[in-house]
N, C-alpha and C positions, 0 to 999 in steps of 0.2 A: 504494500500500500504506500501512499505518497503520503497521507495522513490521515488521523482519525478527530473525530468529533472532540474538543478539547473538553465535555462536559464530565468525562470519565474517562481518563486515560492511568494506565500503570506503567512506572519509569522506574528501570534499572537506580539506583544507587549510583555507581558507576558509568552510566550514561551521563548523569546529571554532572557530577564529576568531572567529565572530561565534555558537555557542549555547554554547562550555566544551567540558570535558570528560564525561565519564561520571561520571555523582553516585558518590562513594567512599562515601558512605550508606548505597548500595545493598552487599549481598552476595552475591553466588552468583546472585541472579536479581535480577531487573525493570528493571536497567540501562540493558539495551538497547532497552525498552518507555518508558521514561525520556527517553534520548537522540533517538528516533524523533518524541515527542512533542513536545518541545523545539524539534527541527528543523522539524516541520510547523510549527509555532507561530510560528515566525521567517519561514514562508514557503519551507521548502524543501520538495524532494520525495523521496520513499523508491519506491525501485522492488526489485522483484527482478527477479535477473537468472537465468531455469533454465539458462542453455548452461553456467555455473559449478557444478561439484562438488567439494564441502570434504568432507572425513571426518571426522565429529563424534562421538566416544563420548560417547553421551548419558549423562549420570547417571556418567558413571566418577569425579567427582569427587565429588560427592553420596554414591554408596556406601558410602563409608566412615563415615558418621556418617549414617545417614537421618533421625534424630530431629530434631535438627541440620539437614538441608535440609530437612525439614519445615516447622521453623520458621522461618527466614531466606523460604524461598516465602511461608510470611501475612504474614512479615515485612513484606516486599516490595510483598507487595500492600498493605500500610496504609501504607505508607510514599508508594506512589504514589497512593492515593488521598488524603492527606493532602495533600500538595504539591501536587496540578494540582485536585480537586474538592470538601475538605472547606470549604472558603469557602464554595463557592457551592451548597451543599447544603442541601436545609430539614432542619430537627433534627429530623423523625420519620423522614427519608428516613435522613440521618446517622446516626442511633442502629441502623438495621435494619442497613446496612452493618457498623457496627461489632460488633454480634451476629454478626453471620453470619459475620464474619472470625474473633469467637474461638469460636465453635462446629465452625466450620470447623480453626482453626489451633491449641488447645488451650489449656491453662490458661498457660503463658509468656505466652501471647498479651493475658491480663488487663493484666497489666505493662505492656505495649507501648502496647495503646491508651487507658492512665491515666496514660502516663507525658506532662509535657509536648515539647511538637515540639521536635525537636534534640539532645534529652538519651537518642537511640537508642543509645549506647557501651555504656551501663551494662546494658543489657539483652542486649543482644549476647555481651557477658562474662560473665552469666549462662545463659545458655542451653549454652555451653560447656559 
């Protein structure tokens, strides 16, 4: 697998050990899309397992604010593409990506991917 659902995952000891932790960059979503990545990266493997059933309310935290997980989602997604792909990206390929993320994730969204890498706080605190 490339990844699993971050709402129940089981992590070697030693995995963690050697990729970190879960990026706190991340909020609400792409964490676990993140950490999956990371691990591949390093040489590990992601399986799922179906004999395992967890009870997920999906979206029960999201509800409360949709606007708000709206944006933390394209958040997420520019945040991971920024970190594992926006390097090794050519700039016409890069700039459609980045359209498509704020056409997609709304005007907040402007902010986000004008703002420079790292300096995500400040926009997170606005979106509030």
């Amino acid at each position: 697998m490339d990844s699993v659902v971050g709402a129940f995952m089981m992590i070697r000891g030693k995995t963690l050990e050697e990729v970190g932790y879960l990026d706190e960059e991340f909020f609400l979503y792409g964490e676990d899309l993140d950490f999956a990545y990371r691990a591949k990266k390093a040489g590990w493997k992601v399986y799922y397992y179906p004999q395992v059933t967890v009870l997920h309310y999906k979206r029960r935290s999201s509800s409360q604010n949709r606007k708000r997980a709206q944006h933390e989602f394209y958040r997420a997604m520019h945040l991971f593409y920024r970190k594992h792909y926006a390097k090794t990206t050519p700039l016409w390929l890069h700039w459609l990506v980045m359209i498509g993320i704020i056409l997609r994730g709304g005007t907040a969204m402007v902010r986000e991917v004008l703002q420079p890498p790292g300096d995500s706080k400040q926009v997170r605190e606005v979106a509030q």
